[in-house]
N, C-alpha and C positions, 0 to 999 in steps of 0.2 A: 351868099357864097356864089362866085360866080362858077359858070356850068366848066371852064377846065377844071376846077379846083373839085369841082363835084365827082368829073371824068377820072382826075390823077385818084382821090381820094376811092372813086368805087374798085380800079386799076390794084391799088393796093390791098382792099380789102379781097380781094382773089388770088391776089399773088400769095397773101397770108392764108387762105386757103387750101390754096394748089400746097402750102409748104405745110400745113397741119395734117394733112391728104397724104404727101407720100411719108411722113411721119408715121399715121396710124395705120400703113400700109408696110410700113417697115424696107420702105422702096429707097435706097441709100443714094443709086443711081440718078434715077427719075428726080428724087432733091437736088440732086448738085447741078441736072437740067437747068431743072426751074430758076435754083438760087443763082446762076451763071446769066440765065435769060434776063432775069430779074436786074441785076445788077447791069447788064449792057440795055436794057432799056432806061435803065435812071438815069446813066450814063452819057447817052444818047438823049435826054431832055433835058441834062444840064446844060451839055457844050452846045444843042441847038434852042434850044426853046429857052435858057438863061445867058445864054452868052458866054458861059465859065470855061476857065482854062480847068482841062480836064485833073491836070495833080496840082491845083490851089487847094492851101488847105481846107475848106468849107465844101469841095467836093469828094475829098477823100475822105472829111468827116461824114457826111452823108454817105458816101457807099459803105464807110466800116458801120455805119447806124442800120442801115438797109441790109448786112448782110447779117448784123448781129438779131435783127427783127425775123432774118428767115429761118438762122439758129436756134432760137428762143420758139417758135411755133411747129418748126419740125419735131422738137424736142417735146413742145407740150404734147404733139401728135402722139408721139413714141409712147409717153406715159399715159393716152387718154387710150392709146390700144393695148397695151399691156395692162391696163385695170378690166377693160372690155374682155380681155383674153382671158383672164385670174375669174373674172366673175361667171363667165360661160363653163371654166374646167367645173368651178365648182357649186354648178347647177345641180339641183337634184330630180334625176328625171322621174317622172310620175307617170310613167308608162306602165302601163298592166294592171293598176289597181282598177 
């Protein structure tokens, strides 16, 4: 692997973060940041770093892939803090004994 490929690749593995992040933050806002930011940086290493005409179809299929990847992790966000949320209500506290 060469070290861009390692760079794009670690890039995305944060970006998938930051979007599981404000997922399990339940931060609706702060997502659309990201997935906005997210998307004009892909963007911006197609038409420079590939040479692509920004609305060729192989770059629009990458950005609807990239944005539908920020939808799918925000979402797993939302359901890994809603199980976290459901399992804390119904804790049972063992205070007093």
């Amino acid at each position: 692997m060469t070290p861009i490929i390692g760079i794009l690749l670690a890039a995305l593995a944060l970006w998938l973060l930051a979007c599981v992040y404000y997922g399990y933050r339940m931060r609706f806002v702060g997502f659309l940041a990201v997935l906005v930011g997210g998307l004009a940086l892909n963007m911006g290493w197609m038409v420079v770093g590939l040479s692509a005409h920004p609305f060729e179809p192989h770059a629009l299929v990458a950005q609807a892939s990239l944005a539908a990847y920020g939808l799918g992790t925000f979402v797993l966000g939302l359901l890994i803090g809603r199980a976290v949320r459901q399992w804390r209500a119904t804790a049972v506290d063992s205070g007093g004994v």
